[in-house]
matplotlib code that plots the C-alpha trace (Angstrom):
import matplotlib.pyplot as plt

x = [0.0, 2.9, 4.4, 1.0, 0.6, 4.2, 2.8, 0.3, 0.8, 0.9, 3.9, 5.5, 7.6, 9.2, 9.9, 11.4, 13.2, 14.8, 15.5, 17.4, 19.2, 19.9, 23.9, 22.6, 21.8, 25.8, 27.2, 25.0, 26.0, 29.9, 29.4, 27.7, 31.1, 33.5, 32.3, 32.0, 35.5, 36.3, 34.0, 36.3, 39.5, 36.9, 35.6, 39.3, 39.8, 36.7, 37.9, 40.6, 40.0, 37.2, 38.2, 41.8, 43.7, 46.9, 48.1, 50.4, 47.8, 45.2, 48.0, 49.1, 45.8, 45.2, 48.3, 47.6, 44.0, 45.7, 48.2, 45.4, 43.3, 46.2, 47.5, 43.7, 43.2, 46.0]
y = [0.0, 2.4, 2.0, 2.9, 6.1, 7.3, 7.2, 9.7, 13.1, 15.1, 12.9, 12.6, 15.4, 14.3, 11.2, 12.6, 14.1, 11.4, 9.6, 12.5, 13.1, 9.0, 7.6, 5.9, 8.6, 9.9, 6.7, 6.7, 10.1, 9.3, 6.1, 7.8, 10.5, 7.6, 5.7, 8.7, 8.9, 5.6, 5.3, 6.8, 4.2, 1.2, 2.9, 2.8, -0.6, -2.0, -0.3, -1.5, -5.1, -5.4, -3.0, -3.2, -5.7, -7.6, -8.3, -5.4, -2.6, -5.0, -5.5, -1.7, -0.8, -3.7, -2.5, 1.1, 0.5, -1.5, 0.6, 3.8, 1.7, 1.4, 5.0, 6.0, 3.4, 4.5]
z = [0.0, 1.0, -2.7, -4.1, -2.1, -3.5, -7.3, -6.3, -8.5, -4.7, -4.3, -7.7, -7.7, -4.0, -5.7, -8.9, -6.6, -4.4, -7.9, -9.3, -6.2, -5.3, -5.4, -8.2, -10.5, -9.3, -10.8, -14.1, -14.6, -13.9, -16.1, -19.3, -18.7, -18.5, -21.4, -23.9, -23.1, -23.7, -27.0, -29.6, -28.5, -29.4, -32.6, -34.1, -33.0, -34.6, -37.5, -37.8, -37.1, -39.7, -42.4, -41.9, -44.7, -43.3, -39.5, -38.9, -39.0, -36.2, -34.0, -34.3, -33.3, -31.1, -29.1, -29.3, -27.4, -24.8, -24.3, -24.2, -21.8, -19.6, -19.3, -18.2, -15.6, -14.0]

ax = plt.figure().add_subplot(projection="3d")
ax.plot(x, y, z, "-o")
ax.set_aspect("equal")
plt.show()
């Protein structure tokens, strides 16, 4: 009964509220940031592994996204 009395509009905006301002709405927020700056690193790989011709240019590439991946986590 208690979850139906939240839904009502009196109480909607205190719960939009408590959504917006939860831990969990921090660490989408943090993980949308993170990932847009991780995108562009994949982008190239996957380029270069499927459009790529011959090894050399997939491991340069693979090796250049490790080595990128690396430098940020740390």
């Amino acid at each position: 009964m208690m979850i139906l009395k939240s839904f009502i509009p009196g109480n909607l905006n205190s719960l939009c509220m408590k959504i917006i301002n939860s831990v969990v709405m921090v660490g989408l927020y943090y993980g949308f940031l993170t990932t847009l700056s991780i995108g562009p690193s994949y982008i190239f790989l996957l380029r270069a592994r499927v459009m790529e011709e011959g090894t050399h240019n997939k491991v340069s590439a693979t090796t250049g996204f490790i080595a990128g991946q690396s430098m940020m986590s740390y």
